[in-house]
C-alpha positions as CSV (number, residue, x, y, z in Angstrom):
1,X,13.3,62.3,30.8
2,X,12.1,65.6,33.0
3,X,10.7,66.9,29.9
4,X,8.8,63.9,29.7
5,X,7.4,63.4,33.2
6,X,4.7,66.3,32.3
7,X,3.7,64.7,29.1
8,X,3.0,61.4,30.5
9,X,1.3,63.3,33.7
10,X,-1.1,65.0,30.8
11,X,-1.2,61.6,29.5
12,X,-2.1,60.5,32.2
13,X,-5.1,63.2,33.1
14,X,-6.4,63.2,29.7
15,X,-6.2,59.9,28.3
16,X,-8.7,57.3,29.7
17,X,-7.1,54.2,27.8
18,X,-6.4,51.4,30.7
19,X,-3.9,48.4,30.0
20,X,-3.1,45.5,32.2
21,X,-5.3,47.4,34.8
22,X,-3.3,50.2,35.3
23,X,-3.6,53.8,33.4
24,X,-1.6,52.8,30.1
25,X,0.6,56.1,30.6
26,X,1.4,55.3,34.2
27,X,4.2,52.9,33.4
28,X,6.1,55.7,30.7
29,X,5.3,58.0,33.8
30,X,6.9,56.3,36.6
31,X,9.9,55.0,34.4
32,X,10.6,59.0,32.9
33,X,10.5,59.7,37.3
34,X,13.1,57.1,37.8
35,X,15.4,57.8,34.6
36,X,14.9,61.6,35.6
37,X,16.6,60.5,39.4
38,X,19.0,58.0,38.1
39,X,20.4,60.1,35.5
40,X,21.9,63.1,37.0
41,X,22.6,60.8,40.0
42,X,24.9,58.7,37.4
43,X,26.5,61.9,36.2
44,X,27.7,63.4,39.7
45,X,29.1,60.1,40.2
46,X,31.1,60.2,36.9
47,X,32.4,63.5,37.6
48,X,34.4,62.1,40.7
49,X,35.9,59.9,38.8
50,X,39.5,62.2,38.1
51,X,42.5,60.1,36.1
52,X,42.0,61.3,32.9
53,X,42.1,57.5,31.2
54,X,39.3,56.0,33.6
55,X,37.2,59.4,33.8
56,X,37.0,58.7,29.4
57,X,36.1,55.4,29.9
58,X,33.4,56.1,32.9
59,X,31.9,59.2,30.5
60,X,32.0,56.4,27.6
61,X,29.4,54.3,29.8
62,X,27.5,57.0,30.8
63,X,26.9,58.0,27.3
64,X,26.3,54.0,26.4
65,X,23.8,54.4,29.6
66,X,21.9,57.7,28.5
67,X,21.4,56.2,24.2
68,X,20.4,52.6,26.1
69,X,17.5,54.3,28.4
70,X,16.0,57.0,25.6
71,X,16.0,53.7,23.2
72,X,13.8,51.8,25.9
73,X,11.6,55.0,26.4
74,X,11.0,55.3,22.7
75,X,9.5,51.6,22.9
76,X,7.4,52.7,26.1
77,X,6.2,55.7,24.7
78,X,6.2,54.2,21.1
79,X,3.8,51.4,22.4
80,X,1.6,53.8,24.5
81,X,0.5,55.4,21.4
82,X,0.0,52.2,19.8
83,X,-2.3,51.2,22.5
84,X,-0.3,48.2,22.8
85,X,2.0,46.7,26.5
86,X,5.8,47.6,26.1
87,X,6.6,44.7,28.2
88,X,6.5,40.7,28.2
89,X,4.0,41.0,25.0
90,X,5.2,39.1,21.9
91,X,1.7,38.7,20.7
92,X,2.5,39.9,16.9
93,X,6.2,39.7,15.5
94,X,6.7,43.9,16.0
95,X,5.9,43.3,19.1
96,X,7.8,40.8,20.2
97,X,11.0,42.7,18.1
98,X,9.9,45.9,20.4
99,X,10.5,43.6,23.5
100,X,13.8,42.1,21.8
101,X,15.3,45.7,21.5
102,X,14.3,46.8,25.2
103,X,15.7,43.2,26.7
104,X,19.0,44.1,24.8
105,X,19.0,47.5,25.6
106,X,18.2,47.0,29.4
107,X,21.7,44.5,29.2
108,X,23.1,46.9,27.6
109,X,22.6,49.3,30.7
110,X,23.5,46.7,33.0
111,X,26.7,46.6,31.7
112,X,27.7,50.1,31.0
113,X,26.2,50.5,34.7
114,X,29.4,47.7,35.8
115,X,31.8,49.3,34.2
116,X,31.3,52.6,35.5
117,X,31.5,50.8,39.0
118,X,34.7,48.6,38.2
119,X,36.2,52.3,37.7
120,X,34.9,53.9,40.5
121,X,36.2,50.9,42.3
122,X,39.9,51.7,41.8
123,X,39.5,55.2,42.3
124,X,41.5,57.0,45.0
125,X,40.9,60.5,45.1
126,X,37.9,60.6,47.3
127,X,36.9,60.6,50.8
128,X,37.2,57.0,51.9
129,X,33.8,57.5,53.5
130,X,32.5,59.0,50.0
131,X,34.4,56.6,47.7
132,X,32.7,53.7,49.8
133,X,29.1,55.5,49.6
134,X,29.4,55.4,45.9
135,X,30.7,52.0,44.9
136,X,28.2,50.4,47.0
137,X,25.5,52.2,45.9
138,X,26.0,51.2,42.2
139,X,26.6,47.7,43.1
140,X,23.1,47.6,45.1
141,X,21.9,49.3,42.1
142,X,23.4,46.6,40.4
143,X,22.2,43.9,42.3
144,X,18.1,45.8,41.9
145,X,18.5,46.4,37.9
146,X,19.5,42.1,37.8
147,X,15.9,41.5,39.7
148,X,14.3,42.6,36.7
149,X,15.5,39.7,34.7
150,X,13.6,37.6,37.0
151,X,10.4,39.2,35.5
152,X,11.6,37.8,31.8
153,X,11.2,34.0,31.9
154,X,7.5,33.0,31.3
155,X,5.6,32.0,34.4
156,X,3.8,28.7,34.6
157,X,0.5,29.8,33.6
158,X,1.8,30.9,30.2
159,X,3.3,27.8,29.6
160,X,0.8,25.8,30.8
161,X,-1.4,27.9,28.1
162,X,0.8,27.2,25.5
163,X,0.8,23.6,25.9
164,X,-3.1,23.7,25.8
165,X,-2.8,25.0,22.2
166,X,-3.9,28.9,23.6
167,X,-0.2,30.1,22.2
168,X,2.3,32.3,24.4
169,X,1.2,36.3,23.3
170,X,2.8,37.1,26.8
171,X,6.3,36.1,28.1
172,X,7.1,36.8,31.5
173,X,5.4,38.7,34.1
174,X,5.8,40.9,37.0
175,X,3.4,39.5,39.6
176,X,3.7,36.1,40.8
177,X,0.9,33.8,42.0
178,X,-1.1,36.1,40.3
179,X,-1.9,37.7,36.8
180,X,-0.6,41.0,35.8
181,X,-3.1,43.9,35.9
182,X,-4.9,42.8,39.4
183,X,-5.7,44.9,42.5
184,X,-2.4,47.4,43.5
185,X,-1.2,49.7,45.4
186,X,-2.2,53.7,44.4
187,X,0.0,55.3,42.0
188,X,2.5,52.3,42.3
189,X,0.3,49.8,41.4
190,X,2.1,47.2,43.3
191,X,0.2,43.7,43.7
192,X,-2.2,43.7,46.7
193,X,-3.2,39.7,46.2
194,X,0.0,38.5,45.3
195,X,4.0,38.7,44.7
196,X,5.1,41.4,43.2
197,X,9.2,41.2,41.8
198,X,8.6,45.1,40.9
199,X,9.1,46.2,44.4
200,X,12.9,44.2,44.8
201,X,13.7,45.8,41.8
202,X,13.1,49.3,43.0
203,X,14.2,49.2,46.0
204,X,17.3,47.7,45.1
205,X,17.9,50.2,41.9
206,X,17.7,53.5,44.2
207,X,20.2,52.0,46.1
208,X,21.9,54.6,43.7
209,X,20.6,57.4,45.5
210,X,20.7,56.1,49.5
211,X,24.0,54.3,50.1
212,X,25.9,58.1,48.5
213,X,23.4,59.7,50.3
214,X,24.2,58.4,53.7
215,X,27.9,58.9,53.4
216,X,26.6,62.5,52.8
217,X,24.9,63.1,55.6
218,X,27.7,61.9,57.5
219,X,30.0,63.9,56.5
220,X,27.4,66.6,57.2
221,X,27.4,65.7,60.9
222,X,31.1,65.0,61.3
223,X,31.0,68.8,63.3
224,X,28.1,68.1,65.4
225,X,28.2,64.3,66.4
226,X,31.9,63.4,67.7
227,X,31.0,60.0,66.9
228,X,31.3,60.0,63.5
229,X,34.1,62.3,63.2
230,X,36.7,59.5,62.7
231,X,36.7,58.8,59.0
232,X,36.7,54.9,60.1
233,X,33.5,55.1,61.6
234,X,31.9,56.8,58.7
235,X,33.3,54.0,56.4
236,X,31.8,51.2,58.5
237,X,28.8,53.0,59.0
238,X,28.5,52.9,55.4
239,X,29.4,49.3,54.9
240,X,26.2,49.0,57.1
241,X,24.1,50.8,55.1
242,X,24.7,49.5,52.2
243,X,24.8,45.5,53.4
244,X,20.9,46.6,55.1
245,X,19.9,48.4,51.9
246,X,21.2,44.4,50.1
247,X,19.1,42.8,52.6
248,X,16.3,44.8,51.8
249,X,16.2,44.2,48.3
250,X,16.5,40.4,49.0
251,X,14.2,40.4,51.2
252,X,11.4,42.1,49.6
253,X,12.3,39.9,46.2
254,X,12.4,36.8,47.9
255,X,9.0,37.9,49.3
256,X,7.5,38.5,45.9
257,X,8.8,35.2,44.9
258,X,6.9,33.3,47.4
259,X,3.6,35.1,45.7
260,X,3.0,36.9,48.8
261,X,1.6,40.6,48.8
262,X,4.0,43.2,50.1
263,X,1.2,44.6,52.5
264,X,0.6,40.9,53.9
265,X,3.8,39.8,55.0
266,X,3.4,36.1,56.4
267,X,5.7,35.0,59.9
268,X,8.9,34.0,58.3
269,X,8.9,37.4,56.2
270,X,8.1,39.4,59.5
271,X,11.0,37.4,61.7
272,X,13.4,38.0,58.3
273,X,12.3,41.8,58.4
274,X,13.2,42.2,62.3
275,X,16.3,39.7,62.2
276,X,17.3,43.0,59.5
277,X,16.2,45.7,61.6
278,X,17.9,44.0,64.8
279,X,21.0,43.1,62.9
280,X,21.6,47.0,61.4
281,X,20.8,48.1,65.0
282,X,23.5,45.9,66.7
283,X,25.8,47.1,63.7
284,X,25.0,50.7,64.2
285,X,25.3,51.0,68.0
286,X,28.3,48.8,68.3
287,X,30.3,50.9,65.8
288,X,29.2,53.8,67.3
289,X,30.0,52.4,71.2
290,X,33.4,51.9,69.9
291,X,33.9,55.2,67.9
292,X,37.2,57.1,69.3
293,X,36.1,60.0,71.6
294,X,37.9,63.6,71.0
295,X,40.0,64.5,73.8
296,X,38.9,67.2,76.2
297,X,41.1,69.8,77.4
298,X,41.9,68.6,80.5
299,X,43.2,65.3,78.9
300,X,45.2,67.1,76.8
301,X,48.9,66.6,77.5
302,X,51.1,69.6,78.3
C-alpha cells in the first residue's frame, strides 16, 4: 500500500480521466493512504497480543486481513485502468463479478478484523489503560467498517429506474439525497449538496488509530499531570474517548442518512453535536475532579 500511494499520486498528476466526478485515481489513492495507516496500526496491535495459542490465531487474521485488502486494491486499481467504477457498478457481468469479489472480500476483513478483537479482548498482559485503548479502538473500527454496508443496498432512484424499464447498471451509492459524482469537498470529495455515508465510515474506521492513541498520550503524561497518574483514571478516561469517538461516528452517519451535507448541519444535528461535546466535557472534568491526589510531604505519615 505505501508503494502505491506515489503511483496513484502520479496517477493522479498525469492522468486527466474523471469518473463519477472525481479524478478516477483519487479513490485507489485515498484507499492505498488508509490501508497504508491501518496496516501497520493492525500489526502493533497483534504484536501485544503474547499467549502463544491466541498470538497464532490473531497473526492468522492479520494475514486473512492483509490477502483480503491487496484483493480489493487489485479490483480498484484493476478498474482504474479499465476506465471503469470499482464500486456499486454491475453494468456488464465482469463488472458486477469485480463488485462480487470486493463485497466478499470487504466481509471477509470484517471478520478477520472481529476476531483479532475477540482476542485482544481476553488478553491480560497489558496496561489496563492500554489493553482498554486497543479493544475499543478496533471495536469503533468495527462499528465504521459496518457503515459501509449501508452504501450497498440500491437507493430509491435506482430502483425507481429499474422499474421504468432503464435497468439497474448501478447498485448502491454513497451519497444520499443526491447522485454520486456531485459537488464535494477538495481532495475528500465529500458531498457538499447532500448526505454523504463516506464520512461515518471514516471517521468511525480510524477509530483504530485515536482510541490507542489516547491511552498513549496518557501514559505519556502520567509524570507531569498527577491527575492521570492513577491507572483508574486513565481507564475511564479512555472509556470516554472511545464512547465520544462512537458518538461521532453515529452522528455524522445518521447525518448522512438524513441527506444532509456535512458542511450544513441542520438544528437537531447542531443540538446532537453539542449534547456530544457537553456530555464528553462533563465526563472528562468529573473524572478528573475525582482523580486521587498524590500525597505531599507534609501529609505523609511518620
Amino acid at each position: 500500500m505505501t508503494l502505491l500511494v506515489p503511483v496513484c499520486a502520479a496517477g493522479l498528476l498525469l492522468d486527466p480521466r474523471v469518473l463519477g466526478g472525481a479524478p478516477i485515481w483519487a479513490k485507489p489513492l485515498k484507499f492505498s493512504i488508509s490501508f497504508a495507516l491501518y496496516a501497520p496500526t493492525l500489526a502493533w496491535m497483534v504484536s501485544l497480543v503474547r499467549a502463544d495459542r491466541a498470538h497464532r490465531v490473531a497473526s492468522a487474521a492479520a494475514t486473512v486481513v492483509a490477502v483480503a485488502s491487496t484483493i480489493e486494491m487489485i479490483a480498484i486499481v484493476g478498474q482504474v485502468l479499465r476506465g471503469r467504477a470499482s464500486h456499486f457498478d454491475v453494468a456488464t457481468p465482469f463488472d458486477a463479478a469485480v463488485w462480487a469479489v470486493m463485497g466478499a472480500s470487504i466481509a471477509v476483513l470484517w471478520v478477520a478484523n472481529l476476531v483479532i478483537a475477540i482476542v485482544l479482548l481476553r488478553e491480560r498482559s497489558l496496561t489496563p489503560s492500554v489493553a482498554w485503548g486497543v479493544r475499543l479502538g478496533l471495536l469503533v473500527s468495527l462499528l465504521g467498517m459496518a457503515v459501509a454496508f449501508l452504501m450497498t443496498g440500491p437507493s430509491g432512484a435506482q430502483i425507481a429506474a429499474a422499474q421504468a424499464g432503464d435497468g439497474m447498471p448501478t447498485v448502491g451509492a454513497h451519497a444520499v439525497g443526491v447522485p454520486d459524482g456531485g459537488p464535494g469537498l477538495a481532495l475528500l470529495g465529500w458531498s457538499t449538496t447532500g448526505g454523504d455515508l463516506r464520512i461515518g465510515h471514516f471517521v468511525g474506521l480510524h477509530g483504530l488509530q485515536v482510541v490507542p492513541l489516547v491511552a498513549l498520550g496518557l501514559l505519556l503524561l502520567v509524570g507531569r499531570v498527577p491527575a492521570v497518574r492513577s491507572e483508574l483514571v486513565r481507564v475511564r478516561l479512555v472509556l470516554i474517548a472511545a464512547a465520544a469517538w462512537t458518538g461521532l461516528t453515529l452522528l455524522l452517519t445518521w447525518q448522512a442518512l438524513r441527506a444532509q451535507p456535512l458542511l450544513a448541519p441542520d438544528a437537531w444535528t447542531l443540538l446532537a453535536a453539542g449534547g456530544l461535546v457537553v456530555g464528553t466535557a462533563l465526563a472528562v472534568g468529573t473524572v478528573l475532579a475525582r482523580a486521587p491526589r498524590p500525597m505531599t510531604r507534609e501529609a505523609v505519615p511518620a
